[in-house]
C-alpha positions as CSV (number, residue, x, y, z in Angstrom):
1,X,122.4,104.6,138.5
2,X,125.8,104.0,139.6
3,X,128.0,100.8,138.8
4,X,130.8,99.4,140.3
5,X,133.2,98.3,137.3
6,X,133.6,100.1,134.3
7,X,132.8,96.7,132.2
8,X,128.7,97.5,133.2
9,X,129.1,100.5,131.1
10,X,132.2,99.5,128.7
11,X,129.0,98.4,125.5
12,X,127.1,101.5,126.1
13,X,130.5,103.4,126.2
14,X,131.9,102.1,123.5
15,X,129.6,102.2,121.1
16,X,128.7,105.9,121.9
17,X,132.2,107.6,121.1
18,X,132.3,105.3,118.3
19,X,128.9,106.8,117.0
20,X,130.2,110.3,118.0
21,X,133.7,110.5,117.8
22,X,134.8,114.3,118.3
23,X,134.1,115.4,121.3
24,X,134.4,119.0,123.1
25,X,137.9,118.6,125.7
26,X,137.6,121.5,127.9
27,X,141.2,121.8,130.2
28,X,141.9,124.5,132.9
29,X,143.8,127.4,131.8
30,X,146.7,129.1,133.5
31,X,144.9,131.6,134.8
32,X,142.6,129.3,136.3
33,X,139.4,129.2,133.4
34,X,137.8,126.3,131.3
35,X,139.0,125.9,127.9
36,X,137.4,124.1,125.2
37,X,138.2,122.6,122.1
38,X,136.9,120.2,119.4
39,X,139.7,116.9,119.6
40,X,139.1,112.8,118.6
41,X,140.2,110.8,121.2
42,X,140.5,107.0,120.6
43,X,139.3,104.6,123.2
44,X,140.6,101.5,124.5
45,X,138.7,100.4,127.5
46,X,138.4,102.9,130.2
47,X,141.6,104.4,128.4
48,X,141.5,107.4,126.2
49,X,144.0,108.4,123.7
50,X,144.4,111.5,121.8
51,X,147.4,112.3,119.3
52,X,147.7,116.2,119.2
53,X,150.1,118.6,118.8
54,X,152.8,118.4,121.4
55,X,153.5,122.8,121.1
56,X,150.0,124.0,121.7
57,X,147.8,125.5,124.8
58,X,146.9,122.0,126.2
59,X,150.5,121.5,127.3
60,X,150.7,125.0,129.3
61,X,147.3,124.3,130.8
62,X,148.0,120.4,131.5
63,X,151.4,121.2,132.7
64,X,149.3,123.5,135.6
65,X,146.8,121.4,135.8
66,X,146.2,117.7,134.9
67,X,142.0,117.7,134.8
68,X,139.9,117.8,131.9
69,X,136.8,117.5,131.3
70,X,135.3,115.8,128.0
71,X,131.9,115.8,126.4
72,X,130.1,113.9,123.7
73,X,126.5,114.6,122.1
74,X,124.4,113.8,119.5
75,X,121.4,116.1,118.6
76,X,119.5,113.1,119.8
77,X,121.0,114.1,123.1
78,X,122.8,110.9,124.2
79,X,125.8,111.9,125.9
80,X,129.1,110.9,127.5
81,X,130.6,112.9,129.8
82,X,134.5,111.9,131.4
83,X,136.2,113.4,133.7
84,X,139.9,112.3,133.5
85,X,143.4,113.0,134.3
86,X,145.6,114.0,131.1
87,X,149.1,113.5,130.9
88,X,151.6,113.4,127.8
89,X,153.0,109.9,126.9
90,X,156.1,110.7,125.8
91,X,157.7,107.4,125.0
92,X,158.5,106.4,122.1
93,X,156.8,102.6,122.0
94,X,153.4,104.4,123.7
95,X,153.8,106.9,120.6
96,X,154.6,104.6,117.6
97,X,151.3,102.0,119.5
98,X,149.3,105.2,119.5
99,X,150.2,105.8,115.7
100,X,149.7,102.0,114.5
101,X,146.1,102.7,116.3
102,X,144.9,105.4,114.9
103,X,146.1,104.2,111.0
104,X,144.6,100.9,111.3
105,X,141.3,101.7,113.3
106,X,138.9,102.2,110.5
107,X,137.3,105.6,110.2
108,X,135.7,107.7,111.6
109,X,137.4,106.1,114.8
110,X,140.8,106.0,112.5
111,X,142.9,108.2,110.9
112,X,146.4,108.5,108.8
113,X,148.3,110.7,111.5
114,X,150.5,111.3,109.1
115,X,148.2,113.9,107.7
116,X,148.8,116.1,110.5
117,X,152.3,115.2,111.0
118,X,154.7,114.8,107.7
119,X,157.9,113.6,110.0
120,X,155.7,110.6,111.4
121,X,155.4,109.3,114.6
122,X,159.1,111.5,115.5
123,X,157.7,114.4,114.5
124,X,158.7,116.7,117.3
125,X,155.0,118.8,117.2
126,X,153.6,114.7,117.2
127,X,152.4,114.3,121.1
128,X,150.0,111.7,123.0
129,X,147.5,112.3,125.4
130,X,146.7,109.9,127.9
131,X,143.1,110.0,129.4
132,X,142.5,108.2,132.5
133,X,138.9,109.1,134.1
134,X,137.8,109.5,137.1
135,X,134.5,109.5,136.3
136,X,132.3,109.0,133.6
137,X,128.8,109.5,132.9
138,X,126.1,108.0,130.2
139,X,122.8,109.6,129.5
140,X,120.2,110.6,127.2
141,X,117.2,112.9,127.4
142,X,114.9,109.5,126.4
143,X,116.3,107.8,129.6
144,X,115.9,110.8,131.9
145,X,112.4,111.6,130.3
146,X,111.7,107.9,131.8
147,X,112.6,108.4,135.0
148,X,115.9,106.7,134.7
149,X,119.2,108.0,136.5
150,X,122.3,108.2,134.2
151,X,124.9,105.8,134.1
152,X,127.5,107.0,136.4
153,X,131.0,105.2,136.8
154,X,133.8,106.1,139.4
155,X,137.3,104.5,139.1
């Protein structure tokens, strides 16, 4: 079923990647293939963030091509799938926000970045991911077993 604002799904949504957390981010390579990894966004709103490292495969793929594609599941096949635009956020207020997020989230949701990154939020391997979809999509095998049509979302 599709709705018009991303606040008739926002609950649902939310609560999902907060239940599930990692999810599998699958980018475009330069040669033009998917690519899939394990990452942990954080999610505010329609908004995702990730805090990865800045000198890895995502930024030659992203810097050829901007579209990813992410995907949650449990093995009670609920699912949320987003289609988004990635970009680095390379300033440094969107970086130390990012930071102060993911420390003071709670876990699972939270982290200490500083685990992954011992120079703190100026490490130079420290790098933010903007997500903004274009699309995202809510089901589970239940629903569809019922006859009902996924949540679908379009910005």
């Amino acid at each position: 079923m599709a709705v018009a604002k991303f606040e008739q799904i926002a609950k649902q949504f939310d609560e999902r990647v907060r239940k599930i957390v990692w999810c599998t981010f699958t980018s475009v390579d330069t040669a033009g293939r998917p690519f899939s990894r394990i990452l942990h966004p954080i999610w505010e709103g329609p908004v995702g963030w990730i805090a990865t490292g800045r000198q890895t495969l995502k930024t030659k793929h992203l810097a050829k091509n901007g579209h990813v594609a992410l995907c949650y599941w449990t093995p009670e096949h609920d699912t949320v799938i987003a289609q988004c635009r990635a970009e680095w956020a390379d300033d440094a207020a969107t970086k130390q926000r990012i930071w102060n997020l993911l420390k003071n989230t709670p876990e699972p949701v939270g982290y200490d970045p500083n685990q992954f990154w011992k120079g703190g939020v100026t490490d130079p391997t420290y790098g933010v991911l903007k997500l903004t979809p274009r699309r995202i999509e809510l089901w589970s095998v239940q629903e569809l077993a019922a006859g009902k049509r996924p949540l679908l979302w379009q910005a």
